[in-house]
N, C-alpha and C positions, 0 to 999 in steps of 0.2 A: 239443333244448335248449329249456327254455324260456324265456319272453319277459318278462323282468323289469320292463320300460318299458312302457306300453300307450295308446295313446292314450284318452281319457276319452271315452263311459260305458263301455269295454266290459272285462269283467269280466277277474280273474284266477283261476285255480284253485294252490294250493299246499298239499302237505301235506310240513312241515318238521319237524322235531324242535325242541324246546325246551330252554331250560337247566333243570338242574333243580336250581339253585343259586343264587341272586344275584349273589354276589364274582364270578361267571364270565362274569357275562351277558356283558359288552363281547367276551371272545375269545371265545365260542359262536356270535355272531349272525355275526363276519367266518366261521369254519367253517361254519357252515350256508349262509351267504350263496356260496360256493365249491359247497360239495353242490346247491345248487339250479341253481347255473350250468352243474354234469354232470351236470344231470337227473335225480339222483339221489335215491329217495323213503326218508326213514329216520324211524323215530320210537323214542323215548326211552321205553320201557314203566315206566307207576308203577303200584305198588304201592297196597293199602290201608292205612290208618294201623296202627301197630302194636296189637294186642290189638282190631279191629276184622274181624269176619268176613265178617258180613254184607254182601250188597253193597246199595247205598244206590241211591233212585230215582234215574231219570233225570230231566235238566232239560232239559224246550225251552221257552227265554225267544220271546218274538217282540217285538219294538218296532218300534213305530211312525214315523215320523219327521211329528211337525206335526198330526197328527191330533187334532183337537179334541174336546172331552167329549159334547158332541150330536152326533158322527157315527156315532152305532152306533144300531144298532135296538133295542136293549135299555135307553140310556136314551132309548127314546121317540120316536126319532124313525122318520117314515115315509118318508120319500124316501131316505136312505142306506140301501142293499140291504146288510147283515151278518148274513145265516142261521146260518152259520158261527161265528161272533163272537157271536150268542145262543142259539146251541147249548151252545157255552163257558159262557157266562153261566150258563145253566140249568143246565148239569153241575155249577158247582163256586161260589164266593164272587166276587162281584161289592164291588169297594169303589164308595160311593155320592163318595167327599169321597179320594181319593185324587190327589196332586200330584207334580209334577216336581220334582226338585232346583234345577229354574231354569228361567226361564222362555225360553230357548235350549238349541242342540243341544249343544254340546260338553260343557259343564258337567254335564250329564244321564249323560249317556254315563261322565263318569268319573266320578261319583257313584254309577252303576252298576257299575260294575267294581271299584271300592275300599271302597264302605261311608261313604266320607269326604266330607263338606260341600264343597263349591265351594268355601266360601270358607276351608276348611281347605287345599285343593289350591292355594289361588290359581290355579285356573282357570273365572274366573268369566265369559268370554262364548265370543261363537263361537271357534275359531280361524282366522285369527290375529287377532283381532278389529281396532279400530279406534282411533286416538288422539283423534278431531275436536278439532283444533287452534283451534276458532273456537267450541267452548262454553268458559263459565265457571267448569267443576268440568274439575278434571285427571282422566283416567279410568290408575290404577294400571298400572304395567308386569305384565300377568300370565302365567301360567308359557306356555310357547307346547308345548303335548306333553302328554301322560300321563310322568311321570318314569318310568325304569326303576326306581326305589328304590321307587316303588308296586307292593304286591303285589297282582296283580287276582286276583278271582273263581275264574279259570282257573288260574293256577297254584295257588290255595286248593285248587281240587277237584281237581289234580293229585293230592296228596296220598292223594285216597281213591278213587283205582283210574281217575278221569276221564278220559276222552279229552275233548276241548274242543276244537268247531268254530265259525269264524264265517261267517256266509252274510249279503253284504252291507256294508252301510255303518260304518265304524268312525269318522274324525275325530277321532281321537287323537294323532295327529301331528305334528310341526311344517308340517307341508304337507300340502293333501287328495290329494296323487298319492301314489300307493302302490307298493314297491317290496318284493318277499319279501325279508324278513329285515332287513329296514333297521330302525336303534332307533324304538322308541317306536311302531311297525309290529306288529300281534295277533299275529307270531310270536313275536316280545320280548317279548308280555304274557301267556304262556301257553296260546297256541292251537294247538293241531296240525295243524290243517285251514283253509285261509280260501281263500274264494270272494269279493274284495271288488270291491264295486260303487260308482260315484259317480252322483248324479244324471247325468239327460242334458245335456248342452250345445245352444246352438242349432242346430249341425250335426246334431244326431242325436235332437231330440226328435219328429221324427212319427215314427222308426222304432216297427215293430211292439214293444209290449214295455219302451217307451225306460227305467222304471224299473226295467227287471229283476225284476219282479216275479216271472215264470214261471220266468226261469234262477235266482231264488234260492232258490223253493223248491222245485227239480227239483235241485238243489245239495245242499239242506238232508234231502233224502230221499233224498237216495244216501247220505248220510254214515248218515243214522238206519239206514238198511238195512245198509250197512257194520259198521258198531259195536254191532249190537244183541246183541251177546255181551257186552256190559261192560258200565258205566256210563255213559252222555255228557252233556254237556254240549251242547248245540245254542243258538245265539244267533243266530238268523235276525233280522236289521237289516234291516228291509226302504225303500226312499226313497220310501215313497207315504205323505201326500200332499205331499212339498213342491214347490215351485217347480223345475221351468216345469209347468203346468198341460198335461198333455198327455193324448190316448187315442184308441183307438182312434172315427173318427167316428162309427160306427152302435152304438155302446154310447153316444155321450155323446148322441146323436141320443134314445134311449130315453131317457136322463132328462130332457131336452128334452120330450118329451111329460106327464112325470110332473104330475101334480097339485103346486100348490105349487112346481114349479121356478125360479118368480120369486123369493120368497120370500130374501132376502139370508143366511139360517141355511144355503139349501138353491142349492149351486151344482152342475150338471149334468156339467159336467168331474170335477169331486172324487168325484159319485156314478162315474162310470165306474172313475175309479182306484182307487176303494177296494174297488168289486165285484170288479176281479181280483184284489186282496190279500186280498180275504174267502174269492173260490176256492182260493187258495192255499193258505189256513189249515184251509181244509175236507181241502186233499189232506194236509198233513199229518198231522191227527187221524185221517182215514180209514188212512194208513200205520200210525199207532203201535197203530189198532184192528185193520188185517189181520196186524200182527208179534205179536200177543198184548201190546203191551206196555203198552197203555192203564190198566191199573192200577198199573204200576208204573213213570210216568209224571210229574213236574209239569207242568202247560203254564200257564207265566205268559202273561197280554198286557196290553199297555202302550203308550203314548203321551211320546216327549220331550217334548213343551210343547205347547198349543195351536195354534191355527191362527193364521195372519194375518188379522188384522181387516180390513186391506182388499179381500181376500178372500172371506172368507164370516165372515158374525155368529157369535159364538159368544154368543147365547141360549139360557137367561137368564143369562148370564154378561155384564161388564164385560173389557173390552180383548180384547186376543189376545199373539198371540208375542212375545216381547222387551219384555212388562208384568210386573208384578207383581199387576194386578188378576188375578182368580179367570178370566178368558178365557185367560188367559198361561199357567197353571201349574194348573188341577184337568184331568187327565186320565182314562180310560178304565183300568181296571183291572181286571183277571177273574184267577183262580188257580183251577184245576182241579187236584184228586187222589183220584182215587175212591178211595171207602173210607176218608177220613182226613179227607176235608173235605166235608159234606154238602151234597147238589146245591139247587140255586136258592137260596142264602142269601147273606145281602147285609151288609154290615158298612158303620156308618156312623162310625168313626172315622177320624181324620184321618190318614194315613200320605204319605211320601212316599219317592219314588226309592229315597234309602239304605238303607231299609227291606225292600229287597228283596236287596241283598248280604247282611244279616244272617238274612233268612229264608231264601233257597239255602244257604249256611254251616249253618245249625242242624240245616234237613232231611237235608243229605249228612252232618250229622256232622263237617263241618271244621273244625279249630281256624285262629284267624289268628294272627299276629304281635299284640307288644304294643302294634302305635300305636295313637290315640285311633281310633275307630269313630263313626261318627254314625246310625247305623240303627238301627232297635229292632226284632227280629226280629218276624213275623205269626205265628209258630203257633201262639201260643195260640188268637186272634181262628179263626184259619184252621181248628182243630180241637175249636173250642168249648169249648178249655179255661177255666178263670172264672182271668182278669187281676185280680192283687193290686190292681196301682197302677192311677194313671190315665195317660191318655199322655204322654209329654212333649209339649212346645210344639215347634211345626216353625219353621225358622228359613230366610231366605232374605237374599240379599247380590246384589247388583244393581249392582255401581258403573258402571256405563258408560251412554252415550247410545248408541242405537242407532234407523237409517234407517225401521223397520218400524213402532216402536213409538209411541205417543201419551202416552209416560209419561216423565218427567224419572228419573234414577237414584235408586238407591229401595233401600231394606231392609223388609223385613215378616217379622212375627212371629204366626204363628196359633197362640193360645188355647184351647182348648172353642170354646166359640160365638163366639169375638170374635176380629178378627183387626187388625192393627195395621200399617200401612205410614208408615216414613218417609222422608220427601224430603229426601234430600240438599243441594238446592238450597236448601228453606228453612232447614234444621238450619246449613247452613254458612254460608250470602248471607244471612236473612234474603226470601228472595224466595217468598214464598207458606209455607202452614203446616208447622211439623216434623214436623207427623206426622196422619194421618187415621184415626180407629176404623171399621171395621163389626161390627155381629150381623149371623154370616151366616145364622146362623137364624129371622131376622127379613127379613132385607135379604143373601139370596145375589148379588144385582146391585150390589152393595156403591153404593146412590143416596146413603144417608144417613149424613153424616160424624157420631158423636156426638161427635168429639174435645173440643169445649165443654162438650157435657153431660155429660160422666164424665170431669173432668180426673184425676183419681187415676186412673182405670184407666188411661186412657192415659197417667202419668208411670211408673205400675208397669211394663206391656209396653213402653215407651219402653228404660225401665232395664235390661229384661233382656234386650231386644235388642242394647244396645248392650254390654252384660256379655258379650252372646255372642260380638258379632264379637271383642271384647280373649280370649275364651277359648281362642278358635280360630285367634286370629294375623291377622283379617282384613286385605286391603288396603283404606287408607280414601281416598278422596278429596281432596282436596285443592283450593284455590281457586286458580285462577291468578295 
């Protein structure tokens, strides 16, 4: 029988069936939640869409959790070991200016699974995030879950023949303990398969492995091996690097010796964790190469949000996690498809998160439902097709204080070259300026506010910022 309850970090394995229907969810998940209790492995076989033959690539997403834009070798840096991750790089499209839907986890997370802005979900911080009763902006009641009336990714790709696994970290939840079949749980959001994992706890962080790093993608290549007679969806969530900074000693000992170790960009613990996360990613490309299936393959890789600035710098970038400055939210971004996307090219348009529900959707071919969308799909950029328009503006909503961060709550709106954040606190109190400009193509360290010297542009991006959040229903702040 297995073991539904698990003490935290140590992983669970389950493969459940799904609804394949919405009106049903609520009585599907109490049946499956009984089926899992007698051990019992069933899955719900879908189909391809109607008048659709062919069978459409496979997807293996990999995210990150905390991984900052200068941790990879490929942009440039020499002390973070990722062969693996500039192997990637070099096989397929690298984005240069690529961002999180938020500069936190959870909000990323469901901006990936939905297509839908944060501040359309009203899930705009960690969960269950935080009230701070003793600042002077009220921070909004926000949703505490992924709704079951969200249709993610995975039941999208159900649709066109999918099998859909998750391998690792989800935070979807109303609670990070995870229980098969429980609402708002990867089985209730269309996954057939979930191996999830939680960071380590203090009890368990010197153990061998304590991120899971090796049981998740020793997880995520049993599944590939399993399924490679269909289509699959793989969504390896891996917890490296977040907090608690852990590893094995004689790997963090070798970055320790590294050139440059002092260097506050370049911390020795983060090199260890990332090196196994980078092996990791090695074995599963080496898998999808020994199954034949590498051409007919996506492999995204991604980052939820920056790193903690108390932590490690993220240069040349300003702030880190839980900001809105460019440390917070420009992330690590690679898309491999041979044969469709040509190798070592690099795209410097501005894309984020949701932008990647809408390009999975396009490449398998799946239609969504008629709610609003906030992604702009990549494949034209991704297959060198020539884009009509230019791109929209990326929009971010920030209303909360948060412990980590060195930034008052915040909204920003990136432009082309210019980007736009405003302060809550002055916009509402009067307590410092409503809003501050950068050219990041002048000033990527965002040093130089021009808000003076280009008051028009900043009332324009001011206006359609704030157009945005009323477009999208945003939660707003409020004074005490």
């Amino acid at each position: 029988m297995p073991t539904l309850r698990l003490l935290r970090p140590s992983p669970h394995v389950s493969t459940l069936p799904r609804p394949t229907g919405r009106p049903l969810v609520g009585r599907l998940i109490l049946a499956l939640g009984l089926l899992a209790f007698a051990g019992l492995e069933v899955r719900l076989s879908a189909q391809p869409a109607e008048g659709s033959s062919a069978r459409p690539p496979n997807i293996v997403l990999i995210l990150a959790d905390d991984l900052g834009w200068n941790q990879v070798g490929y942009h440039g840096s020499t002390f973070y070991e990722t062969p693996h991750l500039d192997r990637l790089a070099a096989q397929g499209m690298q984005f240069r200016h690529a961002y999180s839907a938020a500069p936190i986890c959870s909000p990323t997370r469901a901006a990936l699974m939905t297509g839908r802005a944060p501040a359309r979900l009203h899930l705009t911080d960690y969960i269950p995030g935080r009230t701070w009763e003793d600042k002077p902006l009220v921070t909004p009641r926000m949703q505490q879950g992924l709704p079951l009336a969200e249709v993610t990714l995975a039941e999208h790709l159900h649709t066109r023949g999918y099998v859909s696994g998750l391998f690792g970290k989800w935070h979807l939840a109303a609670t990070y303990d995870y229980a098969p079949g429980r609402p708002m749980d990867p089985e209730s959001q269309g996954f057939d398969v979930v191996y999830h994992t939680n960071k380590p706890d203090e009890a368990n962080r010197s153990k061998p492995d304590a991120h899971n790093a090796v049981s998740i993608t020793d997880e995520a290549i049993a599944f590939i091996r399993r399924e490679r007679t269909r289509p699959f969806f793989c969504y390896v969530a891996h917890n490296v690097v977040h907090r608690p900074l852990t590893e094995d000693p004689a790997r963090i000992e070798k970055y320790r010796r590294k050139t440059g170790a002092q260097l506050p960009e370049n911390v020795p613990v983060m090199g260890a964790m990332i090196e196994r996360m980078d092996t990791g990613i090695g074995r599963l490309l080496s898998t999808l190469s020994d199954l034949g299936l590498e051409s007919s393959t996506v492999v995204v890789f991604i980052s939820d949000n920056g790193n903690v600035l108390a932590d490690q710098s993220q240069a040349p970038f300003r702030g880190g996690k839980a900001t809105l400055w460019e440390g917070g939210i420009r992330v690590p971004l690679v898309v491999r498809w041979p044969g469709r996307i040509a190798p070592g090219t690099r795209c410097d348009v501005p894309v984020i998160t949701q932008d990647l529900f809408s390009t999975v959707m396009d490449i398998a071919g799946a239609s969504s439902d008629r709610r609003p969308i906030d992604g702009t799909s990549l494949l034209p950029w991704l297959t060198g097709r020539d884009v009509a328009t230019a791109r929209p503006p990326l929009f971010w909503h920030y209303p909360h204080y948060h412990h980590l961060g060195d930034m008052r709550p915040a909204g920003a709106v990136r432009d082309g070259r210019f980007k736009l954040i405003e302060w809550f606190e002055g916009s509402l109190l009067g307590r410092g300026p409503a809003a501050s400009l950068f050219d990041l193509e002048q000033d990527p360290g965002e040093t130089r506010d021009l808000a003076t010297e280009q008051p028009e542009r900043t009332q324009a991006l001011l206006a359609r910022l704030r157009q945005w959040r009323r477009d999208v229903g945003a939660q707003e702040m409020t004074v005490r």
